[in-house]
C-alpha positions as CSV (number, residue, x, y, z in Angstrom):
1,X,157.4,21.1,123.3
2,X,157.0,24.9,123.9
3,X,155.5,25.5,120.7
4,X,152.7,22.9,120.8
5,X,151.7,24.2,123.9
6,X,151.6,27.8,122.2
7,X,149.5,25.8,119.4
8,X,147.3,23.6,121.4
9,X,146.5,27.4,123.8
10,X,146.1,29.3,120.6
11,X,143.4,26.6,119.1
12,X,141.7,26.6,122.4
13,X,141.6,30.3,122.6
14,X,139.6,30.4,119.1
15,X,137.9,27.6,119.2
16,X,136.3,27.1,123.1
17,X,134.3,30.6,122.5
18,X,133.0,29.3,119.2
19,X,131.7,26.0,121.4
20,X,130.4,27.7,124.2
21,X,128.3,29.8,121.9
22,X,127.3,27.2,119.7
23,X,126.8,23.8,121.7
24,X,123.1,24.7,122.3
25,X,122.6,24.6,118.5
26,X,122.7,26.8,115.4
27,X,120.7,29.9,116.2
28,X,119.4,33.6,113.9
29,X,119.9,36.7,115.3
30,X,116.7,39.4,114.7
31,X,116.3,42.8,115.1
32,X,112.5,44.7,115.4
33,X,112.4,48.2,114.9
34,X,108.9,50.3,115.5
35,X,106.8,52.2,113.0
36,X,108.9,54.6,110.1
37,X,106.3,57.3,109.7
38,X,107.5,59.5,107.5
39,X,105.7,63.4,107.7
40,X,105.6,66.2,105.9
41,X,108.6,68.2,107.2
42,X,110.7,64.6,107.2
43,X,109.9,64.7,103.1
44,X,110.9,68.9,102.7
45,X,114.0,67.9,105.3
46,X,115.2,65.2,103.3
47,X,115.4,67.0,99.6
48,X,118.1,68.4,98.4
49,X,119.0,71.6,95.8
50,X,119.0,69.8,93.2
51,X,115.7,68.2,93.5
52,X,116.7,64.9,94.8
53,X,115.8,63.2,98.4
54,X,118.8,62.4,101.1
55,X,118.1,59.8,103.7
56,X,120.5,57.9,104.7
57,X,122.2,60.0,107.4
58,X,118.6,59.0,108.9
59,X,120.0,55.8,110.0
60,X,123.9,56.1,110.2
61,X,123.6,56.2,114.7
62,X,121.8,52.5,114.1
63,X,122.9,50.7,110.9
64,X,125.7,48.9,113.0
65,X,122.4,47.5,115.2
66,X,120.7,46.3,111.7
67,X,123.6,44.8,110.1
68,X,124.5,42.9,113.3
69,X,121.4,41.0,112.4
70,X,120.9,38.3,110.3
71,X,117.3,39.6,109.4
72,X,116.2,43.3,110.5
73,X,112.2,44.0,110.4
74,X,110.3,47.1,110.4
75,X,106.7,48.5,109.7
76,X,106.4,50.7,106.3
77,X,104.0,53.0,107.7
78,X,104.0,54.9,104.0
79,X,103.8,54.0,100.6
80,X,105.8,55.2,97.7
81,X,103.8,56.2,95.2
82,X,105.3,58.3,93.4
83,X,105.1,62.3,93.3
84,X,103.0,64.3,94.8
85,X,104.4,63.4,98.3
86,X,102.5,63.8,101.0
87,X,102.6,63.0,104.6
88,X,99.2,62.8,107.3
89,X,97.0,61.6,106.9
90,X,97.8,59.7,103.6
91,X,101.4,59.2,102.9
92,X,103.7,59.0,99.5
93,X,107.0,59.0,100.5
94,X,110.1,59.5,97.7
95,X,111.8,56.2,96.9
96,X,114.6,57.2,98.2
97,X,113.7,56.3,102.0
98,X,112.6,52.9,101.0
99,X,116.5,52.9,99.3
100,X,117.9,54.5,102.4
101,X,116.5,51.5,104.7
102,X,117.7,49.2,102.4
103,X,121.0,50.2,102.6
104,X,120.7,50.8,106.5
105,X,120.7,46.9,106.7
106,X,117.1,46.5,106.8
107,X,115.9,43.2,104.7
108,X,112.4,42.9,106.1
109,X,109.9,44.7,105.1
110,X,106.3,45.0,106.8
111,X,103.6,45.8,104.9
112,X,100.6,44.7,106.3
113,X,99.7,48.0,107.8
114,X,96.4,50.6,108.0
115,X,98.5,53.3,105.4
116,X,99.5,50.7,103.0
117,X,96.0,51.6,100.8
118,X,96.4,55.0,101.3
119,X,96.9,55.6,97.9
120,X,94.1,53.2,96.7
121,X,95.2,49.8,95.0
122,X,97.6,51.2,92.2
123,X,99.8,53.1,95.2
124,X,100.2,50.0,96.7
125,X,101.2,48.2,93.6
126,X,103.6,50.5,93.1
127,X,104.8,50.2,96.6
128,X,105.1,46.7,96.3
129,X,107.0,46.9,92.9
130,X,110.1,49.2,94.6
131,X,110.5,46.5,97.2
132,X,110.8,43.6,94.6
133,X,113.4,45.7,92.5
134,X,115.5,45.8,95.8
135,X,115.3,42.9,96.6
136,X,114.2,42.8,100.1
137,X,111.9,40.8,102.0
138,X,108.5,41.7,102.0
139,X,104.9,40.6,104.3
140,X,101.2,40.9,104.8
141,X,100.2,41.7,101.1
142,X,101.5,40.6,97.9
143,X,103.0,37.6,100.0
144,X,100.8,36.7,102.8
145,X,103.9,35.2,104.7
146,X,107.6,33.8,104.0
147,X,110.3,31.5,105.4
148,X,113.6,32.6,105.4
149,X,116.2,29.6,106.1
150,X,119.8,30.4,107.8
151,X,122.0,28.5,109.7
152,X,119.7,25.2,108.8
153,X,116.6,27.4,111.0
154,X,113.7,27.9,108.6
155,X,111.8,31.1,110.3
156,X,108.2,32.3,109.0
157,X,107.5,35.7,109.2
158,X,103.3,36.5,109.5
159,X,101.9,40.1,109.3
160,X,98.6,41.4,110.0
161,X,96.5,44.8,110.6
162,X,93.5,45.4,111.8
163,X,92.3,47.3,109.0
164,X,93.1,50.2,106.3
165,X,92.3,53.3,106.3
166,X,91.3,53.7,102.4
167,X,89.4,50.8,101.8
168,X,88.5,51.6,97.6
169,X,89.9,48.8,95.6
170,X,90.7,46.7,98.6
171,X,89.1,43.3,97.4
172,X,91.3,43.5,94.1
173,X,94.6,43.7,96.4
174,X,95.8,41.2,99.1
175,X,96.3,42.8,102.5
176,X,96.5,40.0,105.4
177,X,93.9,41.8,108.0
178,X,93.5,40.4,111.4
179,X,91.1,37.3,111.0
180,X,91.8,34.2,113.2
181,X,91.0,31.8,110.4
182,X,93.1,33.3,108.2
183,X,96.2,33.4,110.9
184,X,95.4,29.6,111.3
185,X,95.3,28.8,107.5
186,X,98.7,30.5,107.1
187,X,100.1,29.0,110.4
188,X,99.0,25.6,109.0
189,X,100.8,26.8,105.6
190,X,103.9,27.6,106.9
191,X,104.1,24.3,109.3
192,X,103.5,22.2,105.8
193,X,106.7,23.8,104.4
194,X,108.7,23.2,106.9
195,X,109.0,26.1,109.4
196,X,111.1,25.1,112.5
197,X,109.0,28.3,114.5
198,X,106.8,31.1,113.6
199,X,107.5,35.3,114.3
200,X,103.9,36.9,114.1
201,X,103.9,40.5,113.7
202,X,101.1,42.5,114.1
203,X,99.6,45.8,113.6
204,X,96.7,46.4,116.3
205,X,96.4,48.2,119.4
206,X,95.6,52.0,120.4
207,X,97.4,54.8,119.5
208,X,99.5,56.4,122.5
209,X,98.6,54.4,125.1
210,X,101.6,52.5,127.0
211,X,99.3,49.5,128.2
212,X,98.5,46.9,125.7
213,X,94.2,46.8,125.1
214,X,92.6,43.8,126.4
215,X,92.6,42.9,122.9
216,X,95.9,42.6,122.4
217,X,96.8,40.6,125.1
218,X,94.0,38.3,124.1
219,X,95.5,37.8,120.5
220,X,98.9,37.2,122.0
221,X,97.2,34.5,124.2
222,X,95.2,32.9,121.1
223,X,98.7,33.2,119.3
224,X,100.7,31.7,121.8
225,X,98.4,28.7,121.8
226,X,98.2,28.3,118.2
227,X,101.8,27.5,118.4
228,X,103.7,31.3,117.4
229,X,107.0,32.0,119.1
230,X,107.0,35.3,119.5
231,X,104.8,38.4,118.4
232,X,105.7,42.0,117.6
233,X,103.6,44.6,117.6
234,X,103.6,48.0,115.6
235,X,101.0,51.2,115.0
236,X,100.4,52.4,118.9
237,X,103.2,54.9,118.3
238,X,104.6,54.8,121.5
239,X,106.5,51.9,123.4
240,X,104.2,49.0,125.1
241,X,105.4,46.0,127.5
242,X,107.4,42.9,126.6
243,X,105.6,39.9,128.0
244,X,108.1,36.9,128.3
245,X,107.2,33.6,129.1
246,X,109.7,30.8,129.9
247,X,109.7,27.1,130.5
248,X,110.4,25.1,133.1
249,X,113.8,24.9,133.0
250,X,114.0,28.9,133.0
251,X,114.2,29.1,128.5
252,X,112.0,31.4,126.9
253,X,108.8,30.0,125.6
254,X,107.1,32.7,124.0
255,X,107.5,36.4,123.7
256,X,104.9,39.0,122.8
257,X,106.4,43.2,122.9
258,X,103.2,44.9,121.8
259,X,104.4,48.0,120.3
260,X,108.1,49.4,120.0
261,X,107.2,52.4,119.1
262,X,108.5,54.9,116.2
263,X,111.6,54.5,114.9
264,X,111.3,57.4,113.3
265,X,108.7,60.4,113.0
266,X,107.3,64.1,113.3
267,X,105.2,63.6,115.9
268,X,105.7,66.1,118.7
269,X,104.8,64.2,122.2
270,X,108.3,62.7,124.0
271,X,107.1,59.0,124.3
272,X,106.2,58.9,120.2
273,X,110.2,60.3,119.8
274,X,111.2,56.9,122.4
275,X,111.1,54.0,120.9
276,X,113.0,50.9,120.6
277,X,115.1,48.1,119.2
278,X,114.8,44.7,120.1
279,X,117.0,41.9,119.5
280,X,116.8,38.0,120.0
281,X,118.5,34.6,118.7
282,X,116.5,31.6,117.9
283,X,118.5,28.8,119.0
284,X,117.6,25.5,117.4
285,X,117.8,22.9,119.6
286,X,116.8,18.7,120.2
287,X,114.0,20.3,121.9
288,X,112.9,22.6,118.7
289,X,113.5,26.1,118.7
290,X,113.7,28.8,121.5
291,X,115.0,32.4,122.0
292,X,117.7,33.4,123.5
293,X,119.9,37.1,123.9
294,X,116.6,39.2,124.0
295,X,117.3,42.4,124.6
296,X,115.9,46.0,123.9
297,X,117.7,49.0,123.6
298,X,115.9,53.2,123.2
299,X,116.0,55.0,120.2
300,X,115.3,58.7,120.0
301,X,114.0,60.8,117.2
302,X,116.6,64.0,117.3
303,X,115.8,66.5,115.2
304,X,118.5,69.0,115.4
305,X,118.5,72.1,113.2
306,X,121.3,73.5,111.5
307,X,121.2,76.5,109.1
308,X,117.4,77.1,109.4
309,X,117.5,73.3,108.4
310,X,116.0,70.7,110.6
311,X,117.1,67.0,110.0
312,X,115.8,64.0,111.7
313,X,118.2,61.4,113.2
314,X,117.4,57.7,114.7
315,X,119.7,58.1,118.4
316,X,120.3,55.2,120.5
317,X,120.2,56.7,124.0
318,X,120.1,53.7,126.2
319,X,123.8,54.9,127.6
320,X,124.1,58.7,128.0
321,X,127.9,58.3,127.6
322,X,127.3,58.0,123.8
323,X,125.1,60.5,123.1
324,X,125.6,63.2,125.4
325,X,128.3,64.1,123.2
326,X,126.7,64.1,120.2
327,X,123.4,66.3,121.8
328,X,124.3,69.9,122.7
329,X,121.4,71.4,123.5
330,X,120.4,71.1,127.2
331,X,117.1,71.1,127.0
332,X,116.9,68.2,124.6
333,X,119.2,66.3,126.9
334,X,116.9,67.0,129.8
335,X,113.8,65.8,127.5
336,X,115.4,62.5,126.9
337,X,116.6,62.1,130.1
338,X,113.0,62.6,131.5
339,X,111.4,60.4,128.8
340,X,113.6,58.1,129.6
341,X,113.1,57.7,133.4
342,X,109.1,57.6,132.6
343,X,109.9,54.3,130.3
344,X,112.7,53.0,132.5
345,X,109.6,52.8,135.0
346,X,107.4,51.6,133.4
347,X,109.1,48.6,131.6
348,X,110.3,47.6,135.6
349,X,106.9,46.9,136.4
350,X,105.4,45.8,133.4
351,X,108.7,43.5,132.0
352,X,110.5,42.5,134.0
353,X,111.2,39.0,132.0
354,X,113.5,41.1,129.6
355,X,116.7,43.3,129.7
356,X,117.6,47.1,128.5
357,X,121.1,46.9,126.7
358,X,123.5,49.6,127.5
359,X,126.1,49.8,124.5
360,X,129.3,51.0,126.8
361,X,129.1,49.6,130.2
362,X,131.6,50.5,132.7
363,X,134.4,48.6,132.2
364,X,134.8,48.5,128.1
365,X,136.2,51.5,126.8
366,X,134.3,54.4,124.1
367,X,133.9,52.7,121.1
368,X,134.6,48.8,121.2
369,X,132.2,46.5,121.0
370,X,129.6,45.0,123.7
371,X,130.9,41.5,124.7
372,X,127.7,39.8,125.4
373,X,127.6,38.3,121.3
374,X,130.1,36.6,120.0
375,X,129.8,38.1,116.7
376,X,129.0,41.5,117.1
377,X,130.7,44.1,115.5
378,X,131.5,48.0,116.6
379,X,128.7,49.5,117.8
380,X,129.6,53.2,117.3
381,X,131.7,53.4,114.2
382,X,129.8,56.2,112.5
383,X,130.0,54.6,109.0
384,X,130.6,57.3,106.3
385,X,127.5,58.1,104.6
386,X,126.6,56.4,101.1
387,X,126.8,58.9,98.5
388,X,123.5,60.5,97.7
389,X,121.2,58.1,95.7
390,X,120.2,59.3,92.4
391,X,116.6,59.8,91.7
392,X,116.4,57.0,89.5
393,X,116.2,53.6,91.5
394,X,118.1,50.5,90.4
395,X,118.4,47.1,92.1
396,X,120.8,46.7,94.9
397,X,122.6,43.6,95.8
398,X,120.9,42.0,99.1
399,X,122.1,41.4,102.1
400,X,122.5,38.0,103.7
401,X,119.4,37.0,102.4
402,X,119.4,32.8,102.2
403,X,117.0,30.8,100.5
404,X,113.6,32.1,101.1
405,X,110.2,30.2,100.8
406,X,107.1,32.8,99.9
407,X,103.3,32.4,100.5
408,X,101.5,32.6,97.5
409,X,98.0,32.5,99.0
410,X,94.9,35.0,98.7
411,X,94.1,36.7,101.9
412,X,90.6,37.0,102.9
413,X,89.4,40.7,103.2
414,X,86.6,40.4,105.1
C-alpha cells in the first residue's frame, strides 16, 4: 500500500505542473530583441591576429534568453557583403556576426529594414544568400512573410520598413516597405494558408525619441483592426512603450512595443546602450489564439576594455545582483543605474499592461532558474564560448526549426 501511494504522489508531482501549464492549450514561446547595429569599432573589436572575426562572446550574457525560446527574432540592421567592411552610414559587416547570432539561438531573421540596400541590390543578394546557407528564418525581402508551425500553432511572421536608404536597383529586389495594401494582401495570404494568428514587425518611427510618433500608434491601430496580434517595432534606437490590450475576461488581445531598442551598438548616448528583450507565449485556445507570459527584461551594451582592447557585450541588467559582479567600474555601474531609473519611469506611466522580469528575485538563490516557466532553463550559466569560427562559412544544423510555410510573393515598391 505504501508504495502506491509513493507512485500515485510521484505521478502527481510530474504530471499536475505539466496540466496546469498546459490545460489552456498548446502555446510558442517568442523572444524580440531590438536593432544589431554593428559600427566601425564593433568590426576592428571583433577581429582577431590572425585575420579572422570573433563574435560570439557578444552574446554569451543572453544566449540562455534566446534558446529558451521556441523562435528568437531580431532586426539585421547590416548587411554582409563581403570585404571592405564598413560601419555608418552604410554597413558590411564580416559573416562571422551573422554566424555568431546564429549560434546565439537566434532563428529569425529581419530583414526588411532602411540598411538592407545599403550596398545596392548585389549586397543584399549576398546578404540574403548567408542566411539561406544557415539555415535560419528570414522576412521582409526575398520572402515577403512565413509561417512557422510548432506545437500544432501556425504563427506568420510580417516585416516592413518605411523605406531604404540606397534606393539604386530597388525595383529589381523585393523589400516589403510600409504600404497598407500590401500589409493587407499578405495578411489575406497568410490567413489562406492557414495561420492561427499573425506577429507584424515593423521598422518605422523616429530615431531617439522614447514616445511613439502619431504615426505609429496609428499603424498599430489600422493593424490591430486588420486582425494582427501583436506588433514589434525596431529602428528608433532607443526603448518605446508597450501598449497591451486585453479582453473582457482580462486575456491579452493585442500587443504593440514600438521600439526595443539596440541590442547591440556604438552609439554613445545611455538610452541607445538600454534596450530590451521581450518574451510572450501564444496560447492556442477554443477561443483562437492569445498571449500569455509577456514580459520584458534590459539589456545593456558594456563595452569594457582590456589591454587597450575594447569589446562589446549584450548585459542583462534588469537585477543588479547579477551584474554588479561582473561590472567593476563605478562609474559604469552608476550610468546604468541612472539609465535605468529614467526607463523604469517611464515604462510605469506609459505600460503599465506589461511586467519587467528580474532573473533572481529574493527568495531563489544566484544561479537557478526563474520559476514563473515551466520550461525554462538556467538563466546564468555562462556557456563556454564556441570555438572561433573559421573564415570560411559552412551550413549549420538549425535549431528547433518545424515545418515552415514561406511567402513567395513580389512586394510592391512603390
Amino acid at each position: 500500500m505504501t508504495n502506491k501511494i509513493r507512485t500515485a504522489l510521484v505521478f502527481t508531482m510530474i504530471c499536475l505542473p505539466l496540466w496546469v501549464f498546459s490545460k489552456d492549450g498548446t502555446r510558442v514561446r517568442f523572444c524580440f530583441a531590438g536593432d544589431l547595429m554593428q559600427h566601425g569599432p564593433q568590426i576592428r573589436s571583433a577581429r582577431q591576429a590572425d585575420g579572422t572575426y570573433l563574435y560570439d562572446t557578444c552574446f554569451a550574457f543572453v544566449r540562455d534568453r534566446f534558446y529558451e525560446a521556441d523562435y528568437s527574432a531580431i532586426n539585421i540592421e547590416t548587411t554582409f557583403s563581403g570585404p571592405p567592411y564598413t560601419g555608418y552610414p552604410s554597413f558590411s559587416s564580416p559573416g562571422q556576426l551573422a554566424v555568431a547570432v546564429k549560434r546565439a539561438g537566434v532563428n529569425v531573421f529581419l530583414t526588411a529594414n532602411n540598411h538592407i540596400l545599403d550596398k545596392d541590390v548585389r549586397g543584399a543578394a549576398k546578404t540574403i544568400a548567408l542566411y539561406d546557407s544557415l539555415g535560419v528564418y528570414h522576412i521582409g525581402t526575398t520572402r515577403p512573410w512565413i509561417i512557422l508551425e510548432k506545437n500544432g500553432i501556425n504563427t506568420a511572421f510580417l516585416n516592413y520598413t518605411y523605406t531604404s536608404n540606397n534606393n539604386t536597383g530597388r525595383d529589381s529586389f523585393t523589400l516589403n516597405l510600409t504600404d497598407t495594401s500590401l500589409i493587407r494582401e499578405h495578411i489575406r495570404q497568410v490567413r489562406d494558408k492557414g495561420a492561427d494568428c499573425i506577429i507584424c514587425c515593423m521598422h518605422w518611427g523616429v530615431e531617439y525619441q522614447l514616445f511613439p510618433s502619431q504615426g505609429q500608434r496609428q499603424l498599430a491601430h489600422w493593424l490591430r483592426q486588420e486582425g494582427v496580434l501583436a506588433v514589434i517595432g525596431s529602428h528608433p534606437h532607443v526603448p518605446q512603450s508597450i501598449d497591451v490590450d486585453t479582453d473582457p475576461e482580462g486575456k491579452t488581445s493585442f500587443m504593440a512595443a514600438y521600439s526595443l531598442g539596440n541590442l547591440i551598438s556604438n552609439q554613445p548616448d545611455p538610452l541607445t546602450r538600454m534596450g530590451m528583450l521581450l518574451c510572450f507565449d501564444l496560447v492556442l485556445t477554443k477561443k483562437g489564439t492569445r498571449i500569455e507570459s509577456a514580459w520584458y527584461e534590459w539589456i545593456w551594451t558594456w563595452r569594457p576594455v582590456g589591454n587597450g582592447v575594447k569589446t562589446y557585450l549584450v548585459l542583462p541588467v534588469s537585477d543588479d545582483r547579477l551584474y554588479s559582479g561582473v561590472v567593476k567600474d563605478p562609474s559604469e555601474l552608476k550610468l546604468i543605474d541612472q539609465t535605468l531609473k529614467t526607463l523604469r519611469n517611464f515604462m510605469r506611466e506609459t505600460s503599465p499592461g506589461i511586467v519587467e522580469r528580474k532573473r533572481n528575485p529574493a527568495y531563489e538563490r544566484k544561479n537557478l532558474y526563474f520559476g514563473i516557466h515551466p520550461s525554462i532553463r538556467p538563466i546564468w550559466t555562462r556557456q563556454p564560448i564556441d570555438p572561433l569560427v573559421k573564415t570560411e562559412l559552412s551550413p549549420i544544423k538549425g535549431y528547433r526549426q518545424g515545418r515552415t510555410t514561406q511567402g513567395s510573393g513580389t512586394a510592391r515598391n512603390n
